[in-house]
Backbone as CSV, one residue per row, in Angstrom:
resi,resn,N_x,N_y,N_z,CA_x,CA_y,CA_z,C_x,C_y,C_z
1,UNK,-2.348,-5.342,-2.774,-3.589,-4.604,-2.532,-4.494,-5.458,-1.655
2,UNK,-4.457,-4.676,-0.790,-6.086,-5.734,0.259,-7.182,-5.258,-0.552
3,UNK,-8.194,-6.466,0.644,-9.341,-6.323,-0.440,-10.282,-6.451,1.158
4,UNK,-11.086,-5.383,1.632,-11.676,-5.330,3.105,-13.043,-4.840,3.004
5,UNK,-13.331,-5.281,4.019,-14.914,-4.942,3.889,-15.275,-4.575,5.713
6,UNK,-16.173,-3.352,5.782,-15.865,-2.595,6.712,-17.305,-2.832,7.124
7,UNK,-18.065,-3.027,8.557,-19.434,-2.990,8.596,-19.306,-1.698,9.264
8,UNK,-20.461,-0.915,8.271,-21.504,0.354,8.853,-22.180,0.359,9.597
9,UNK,-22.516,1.414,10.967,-23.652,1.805,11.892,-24.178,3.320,12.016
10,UNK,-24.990,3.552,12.379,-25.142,4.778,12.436,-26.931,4.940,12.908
11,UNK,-27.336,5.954,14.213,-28.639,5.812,14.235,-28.509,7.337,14.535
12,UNK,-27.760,8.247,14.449,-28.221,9.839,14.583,-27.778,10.538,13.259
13,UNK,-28.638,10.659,12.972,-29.048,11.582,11.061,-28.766,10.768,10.525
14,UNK,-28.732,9.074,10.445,-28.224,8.108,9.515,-27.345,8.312,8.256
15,UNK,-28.694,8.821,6.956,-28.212,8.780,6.084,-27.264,9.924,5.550
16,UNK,-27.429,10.736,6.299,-26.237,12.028,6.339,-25.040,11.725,6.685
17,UNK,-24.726,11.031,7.832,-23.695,10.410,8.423,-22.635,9.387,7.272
18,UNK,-23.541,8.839,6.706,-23.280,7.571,6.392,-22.347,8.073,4.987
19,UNK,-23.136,8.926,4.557,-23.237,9.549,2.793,-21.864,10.602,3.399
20,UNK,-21.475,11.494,4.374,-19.953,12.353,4.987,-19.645,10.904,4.934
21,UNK,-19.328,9.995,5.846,-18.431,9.143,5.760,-17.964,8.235,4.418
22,UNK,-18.815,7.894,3.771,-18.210,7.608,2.561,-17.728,8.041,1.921
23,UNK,-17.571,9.722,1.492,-17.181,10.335,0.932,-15.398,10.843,1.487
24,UNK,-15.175,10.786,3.032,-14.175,11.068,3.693,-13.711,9.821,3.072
25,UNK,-14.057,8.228,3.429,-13.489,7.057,3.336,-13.156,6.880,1.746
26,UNK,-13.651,7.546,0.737,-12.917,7.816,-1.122,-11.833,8.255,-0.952
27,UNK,-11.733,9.577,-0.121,-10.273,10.214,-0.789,-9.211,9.808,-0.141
28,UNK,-9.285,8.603,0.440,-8.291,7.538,1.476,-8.015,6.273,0.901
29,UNK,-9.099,5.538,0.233,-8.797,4.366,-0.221,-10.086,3.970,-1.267
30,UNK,-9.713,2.971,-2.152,-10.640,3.296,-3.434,-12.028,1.873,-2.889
31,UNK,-13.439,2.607,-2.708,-14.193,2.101,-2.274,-15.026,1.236,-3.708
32,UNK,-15.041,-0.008,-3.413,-15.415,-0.489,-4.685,-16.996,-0.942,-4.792
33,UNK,-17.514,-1.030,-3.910,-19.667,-1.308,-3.918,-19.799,-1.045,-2.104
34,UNK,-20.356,-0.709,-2.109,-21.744,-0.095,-1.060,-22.823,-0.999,-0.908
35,UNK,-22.947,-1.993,0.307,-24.416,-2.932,0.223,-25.352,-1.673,0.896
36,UNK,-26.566,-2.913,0.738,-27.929,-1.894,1.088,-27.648,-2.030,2.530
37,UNK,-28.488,-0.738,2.537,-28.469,-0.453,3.931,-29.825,-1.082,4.523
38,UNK,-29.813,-1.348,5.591,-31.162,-1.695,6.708,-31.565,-1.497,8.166
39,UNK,-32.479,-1.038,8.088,-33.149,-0.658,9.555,-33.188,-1.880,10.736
40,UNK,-32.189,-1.423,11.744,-32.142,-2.572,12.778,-32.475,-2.033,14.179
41,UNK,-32.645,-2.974,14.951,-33.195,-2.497,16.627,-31.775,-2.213,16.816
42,UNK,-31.777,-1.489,17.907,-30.986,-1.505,18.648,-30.465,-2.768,20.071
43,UNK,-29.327,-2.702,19.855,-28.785,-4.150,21.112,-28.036,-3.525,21.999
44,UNK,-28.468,-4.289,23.046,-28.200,-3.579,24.213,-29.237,-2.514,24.996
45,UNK,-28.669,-1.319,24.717,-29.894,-0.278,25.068,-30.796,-0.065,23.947
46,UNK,-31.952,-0.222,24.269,-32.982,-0.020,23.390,-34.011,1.280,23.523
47,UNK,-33.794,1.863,24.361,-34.342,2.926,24.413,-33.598,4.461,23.351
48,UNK,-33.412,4.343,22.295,-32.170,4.737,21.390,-33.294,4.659,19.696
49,UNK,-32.908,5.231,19.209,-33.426,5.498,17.670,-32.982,3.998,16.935
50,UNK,-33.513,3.289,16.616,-33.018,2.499,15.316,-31.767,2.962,14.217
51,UNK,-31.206,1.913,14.254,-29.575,2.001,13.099,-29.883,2.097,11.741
52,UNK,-29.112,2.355,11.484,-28.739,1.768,9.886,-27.625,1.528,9.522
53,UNK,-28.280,-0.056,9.251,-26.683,-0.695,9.314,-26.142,-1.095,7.526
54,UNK,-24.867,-1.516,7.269,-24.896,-2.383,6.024,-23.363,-2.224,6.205
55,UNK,-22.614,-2.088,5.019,-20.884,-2.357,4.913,-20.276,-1.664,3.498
56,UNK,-19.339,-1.591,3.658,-18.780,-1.346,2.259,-17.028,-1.806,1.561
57,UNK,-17.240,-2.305,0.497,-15.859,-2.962,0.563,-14.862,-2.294,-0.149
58,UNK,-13.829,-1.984,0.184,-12.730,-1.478,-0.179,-11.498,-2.555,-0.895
59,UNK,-10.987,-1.645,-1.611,-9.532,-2.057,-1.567,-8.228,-0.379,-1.308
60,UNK,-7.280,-1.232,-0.788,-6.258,-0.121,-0.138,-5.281,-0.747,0.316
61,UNK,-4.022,-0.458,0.001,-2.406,-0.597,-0.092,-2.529,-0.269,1.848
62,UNK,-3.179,-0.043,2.552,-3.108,-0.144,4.318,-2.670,-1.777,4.595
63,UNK,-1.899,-1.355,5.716,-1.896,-2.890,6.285,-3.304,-2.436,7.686
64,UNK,-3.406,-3.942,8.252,-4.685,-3.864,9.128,-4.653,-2.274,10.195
65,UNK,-3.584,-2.477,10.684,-3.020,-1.623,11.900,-3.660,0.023,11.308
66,UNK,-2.641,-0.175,9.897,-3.070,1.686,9.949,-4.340,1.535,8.845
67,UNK,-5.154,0.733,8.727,-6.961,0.653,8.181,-7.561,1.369,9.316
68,UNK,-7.068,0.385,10.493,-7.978,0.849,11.878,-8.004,2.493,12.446
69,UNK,-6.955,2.483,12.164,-6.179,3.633,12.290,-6.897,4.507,11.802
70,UNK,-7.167,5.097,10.528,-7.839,5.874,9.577,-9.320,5.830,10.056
71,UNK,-9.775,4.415,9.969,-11.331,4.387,10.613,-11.798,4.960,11.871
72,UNK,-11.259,4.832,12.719,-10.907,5.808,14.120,-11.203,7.293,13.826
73,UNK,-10.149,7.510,13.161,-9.649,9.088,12.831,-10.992,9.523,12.234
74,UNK,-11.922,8.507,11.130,-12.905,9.245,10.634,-13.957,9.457,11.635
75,UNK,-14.113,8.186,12.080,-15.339,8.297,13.685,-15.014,9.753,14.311
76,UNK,-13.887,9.926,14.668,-13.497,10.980,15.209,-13.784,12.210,14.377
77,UNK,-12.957,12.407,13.161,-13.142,13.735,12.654,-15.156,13.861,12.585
78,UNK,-15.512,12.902,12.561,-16.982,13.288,12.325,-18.002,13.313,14.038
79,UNK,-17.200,13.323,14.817,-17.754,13.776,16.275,-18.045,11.981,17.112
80,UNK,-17.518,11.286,17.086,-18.081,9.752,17.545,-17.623,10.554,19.083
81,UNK,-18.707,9.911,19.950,-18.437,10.484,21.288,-18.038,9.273,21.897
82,UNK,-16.624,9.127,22.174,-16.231,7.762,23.360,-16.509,7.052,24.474
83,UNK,-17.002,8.594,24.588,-17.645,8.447,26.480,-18.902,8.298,26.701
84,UNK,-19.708,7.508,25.411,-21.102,7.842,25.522,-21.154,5.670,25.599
85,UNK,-22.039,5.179,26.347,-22.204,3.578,26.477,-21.886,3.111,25.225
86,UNK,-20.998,1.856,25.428,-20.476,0.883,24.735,-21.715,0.903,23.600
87,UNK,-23.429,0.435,23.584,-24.300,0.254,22.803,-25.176,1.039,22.874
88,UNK,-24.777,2.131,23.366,-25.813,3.660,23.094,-25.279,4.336,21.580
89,UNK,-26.264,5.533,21.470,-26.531,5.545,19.890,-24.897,6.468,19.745
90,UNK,-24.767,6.471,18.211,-23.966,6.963,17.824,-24.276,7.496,15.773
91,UNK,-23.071,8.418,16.146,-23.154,8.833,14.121,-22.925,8.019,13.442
92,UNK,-22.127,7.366,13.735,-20.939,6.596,12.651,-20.147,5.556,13.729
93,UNK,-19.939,4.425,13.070,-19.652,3.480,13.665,-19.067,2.733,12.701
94,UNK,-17.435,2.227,12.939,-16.928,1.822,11.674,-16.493,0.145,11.915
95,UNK,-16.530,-0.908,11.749,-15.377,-2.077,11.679,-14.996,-2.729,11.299
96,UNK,-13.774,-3.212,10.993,-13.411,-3.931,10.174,-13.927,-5.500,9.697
97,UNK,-14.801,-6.136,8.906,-15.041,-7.292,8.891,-14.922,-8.896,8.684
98,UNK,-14.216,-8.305,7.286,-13.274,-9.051,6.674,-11.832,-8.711,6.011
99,UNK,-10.849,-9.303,6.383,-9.597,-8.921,5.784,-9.193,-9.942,4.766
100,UNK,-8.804,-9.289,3.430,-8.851,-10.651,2.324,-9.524,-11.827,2.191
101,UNK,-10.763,-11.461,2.326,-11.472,-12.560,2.486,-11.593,-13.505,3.958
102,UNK,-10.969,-12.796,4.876,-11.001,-13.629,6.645,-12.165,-13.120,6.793
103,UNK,-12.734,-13.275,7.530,-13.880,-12.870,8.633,-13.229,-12.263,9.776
104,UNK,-12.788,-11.234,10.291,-12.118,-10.505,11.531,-12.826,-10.104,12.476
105,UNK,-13.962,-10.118,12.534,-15.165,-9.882,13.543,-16.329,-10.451,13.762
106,UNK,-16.056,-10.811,15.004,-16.486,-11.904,15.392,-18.297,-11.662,15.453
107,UNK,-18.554,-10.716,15.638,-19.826,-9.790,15.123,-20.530,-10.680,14.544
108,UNK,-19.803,-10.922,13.150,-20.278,-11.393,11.888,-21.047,-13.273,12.269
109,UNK,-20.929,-13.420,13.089,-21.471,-14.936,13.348,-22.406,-14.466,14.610
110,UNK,-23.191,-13.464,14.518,-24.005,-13.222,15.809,-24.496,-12.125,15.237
111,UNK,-24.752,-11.432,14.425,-25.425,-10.163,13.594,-25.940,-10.525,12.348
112,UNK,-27.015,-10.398,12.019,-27.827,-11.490,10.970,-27.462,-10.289,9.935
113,UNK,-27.683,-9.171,10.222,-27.585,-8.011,9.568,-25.908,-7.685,8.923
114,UNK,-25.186,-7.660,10.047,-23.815,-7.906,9.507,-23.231,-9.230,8.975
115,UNK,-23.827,-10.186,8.574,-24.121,-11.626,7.778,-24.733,-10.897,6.383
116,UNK,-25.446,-10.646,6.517,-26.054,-10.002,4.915,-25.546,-8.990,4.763
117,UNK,-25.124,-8.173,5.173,-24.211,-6.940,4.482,-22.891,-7.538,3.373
118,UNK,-21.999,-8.228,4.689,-20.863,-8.726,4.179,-21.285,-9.586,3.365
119,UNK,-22.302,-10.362,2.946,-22.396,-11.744,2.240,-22.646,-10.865,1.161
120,UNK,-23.308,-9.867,0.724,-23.687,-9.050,-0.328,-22.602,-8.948,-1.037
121,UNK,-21.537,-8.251,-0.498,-20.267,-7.888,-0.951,-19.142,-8.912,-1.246
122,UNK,-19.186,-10.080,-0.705,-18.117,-11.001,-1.155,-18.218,-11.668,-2.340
């Protein structure tokens, strides 16, 4: 059983977004705590609504490949637009952070916010 922890984004209908995606991400793999969520600027383009960011940690019989896989598929089933700028706003925004306890994104040493999400949860 892995044990992963996924960082959350989301700055269009936030907490609607956030609350469909968790609920898609249950009947896939068993979600074990939810950190708090928090209001962040936006990076990059700033002319964009404020995020809400935080993480949530799972465990799930996935190897990395098909985690990503699924996380994709949910961005997707819930409308993530591809073609919209790398750091322009979005619904849902999923990534992987830590795998068994690794750190997998590199994020996490440059996002104070994704530092306290994940630190919540480990």
């Amino acid at each position: 059983m892995n044990s992963v922890i996924i960082g959350i984004g989301s700055n269009i209908d936030a907490e609607c977004n956030i609350g469909k995606m968790l609920d898609i991400l249950k009947t896939n793999v068993e979600v074990v705590k939810v950190s708090a969520m928090m209001k962040t600027k936006p990076i990059g383009i700033e002319d964009q609504p404020d995020f809400m960011n935080g993480a949530v940690k799972i465990k799930t019989n996935m190897e990395l490949d098909e985690l990503t896989k699924l996380l994709k598929s949910i961005e997707d089933k819930m409308g993530r637009d591809r073609t919209s700028p790398k750091f322009g706003p979005r619904n849902i925004d999923l990534d992987i952070a830590t795998w068994n306890g690794e750190i997998v994104d590199k994020d996490y040493y440059t996002r104070d916010f994704l530092q306290k999400s994940v630190d919540e949860l480990l």
